[in-house]
N, C-alpha and C positions, 0 to 999 in steps of 0.2 A: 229193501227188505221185503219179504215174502208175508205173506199175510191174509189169511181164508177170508173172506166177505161171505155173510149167513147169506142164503139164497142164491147165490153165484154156482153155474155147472163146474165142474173139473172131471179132467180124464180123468181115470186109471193106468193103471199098469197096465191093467188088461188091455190089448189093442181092441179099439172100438167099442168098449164102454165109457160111462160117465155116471157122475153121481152128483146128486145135491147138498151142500151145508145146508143146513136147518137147524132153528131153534131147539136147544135141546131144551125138556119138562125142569121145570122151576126144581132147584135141589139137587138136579143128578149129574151136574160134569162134576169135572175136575181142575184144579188147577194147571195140571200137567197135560190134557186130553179135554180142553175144552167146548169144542167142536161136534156137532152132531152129523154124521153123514148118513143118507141114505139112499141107496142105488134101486129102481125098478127090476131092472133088468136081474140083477141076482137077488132081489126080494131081503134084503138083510140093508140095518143099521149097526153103526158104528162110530166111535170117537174118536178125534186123530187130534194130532197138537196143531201148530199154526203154521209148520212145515208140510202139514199132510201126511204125516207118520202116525199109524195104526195106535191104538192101544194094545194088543194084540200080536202076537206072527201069525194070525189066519187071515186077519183082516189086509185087504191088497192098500195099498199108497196111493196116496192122491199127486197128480202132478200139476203142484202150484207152479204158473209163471212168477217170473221174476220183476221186481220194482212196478212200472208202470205198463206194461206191456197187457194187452185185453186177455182176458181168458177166453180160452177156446170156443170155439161156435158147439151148440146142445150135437149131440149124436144125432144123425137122421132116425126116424122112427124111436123115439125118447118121448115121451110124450111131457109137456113143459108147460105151465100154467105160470101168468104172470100175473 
């Protein structure tokens, strides 16, 4: 089963971006859109379910691997704090 981990990168759509899960502020998810994302690179936050599906049709889709498989290496020039 597929499954965001907070702090973990994931593509996009986009070819050659990536975004962070992060803690969303106490009170504001959803139970349908739990998830906080947020990309440097296009300057915007957003919430998506545990598939990577938008809340939104603006917002782009995150591309969760599957089961046990590692997620993607950060974008080069992404800047990435651990």
């Amino acid at each position: 089963m597929r499954k965001l981990k907070i702090g973990r990168i994931y593509r996009l759509e986009f070819p050659g971006i990536a975004a962070r899960v992060i803690e969303p502020p106490a009170g504001h998810s959803s139970a349908k859109f739990p998830f906080l994302v947020e990309s440097l690179f296009i300057r915007s936050r957003w919430y998506v379910n545990e598939l990577g599906e938008p809340d939104n049709v603006h917002s782009p889709k995150l591309v969760v691997p599957d089961g046990d498989s590692e997620p993607p290496r950060p974008v080069s020039n992404y800047p990435v704090s651990n």
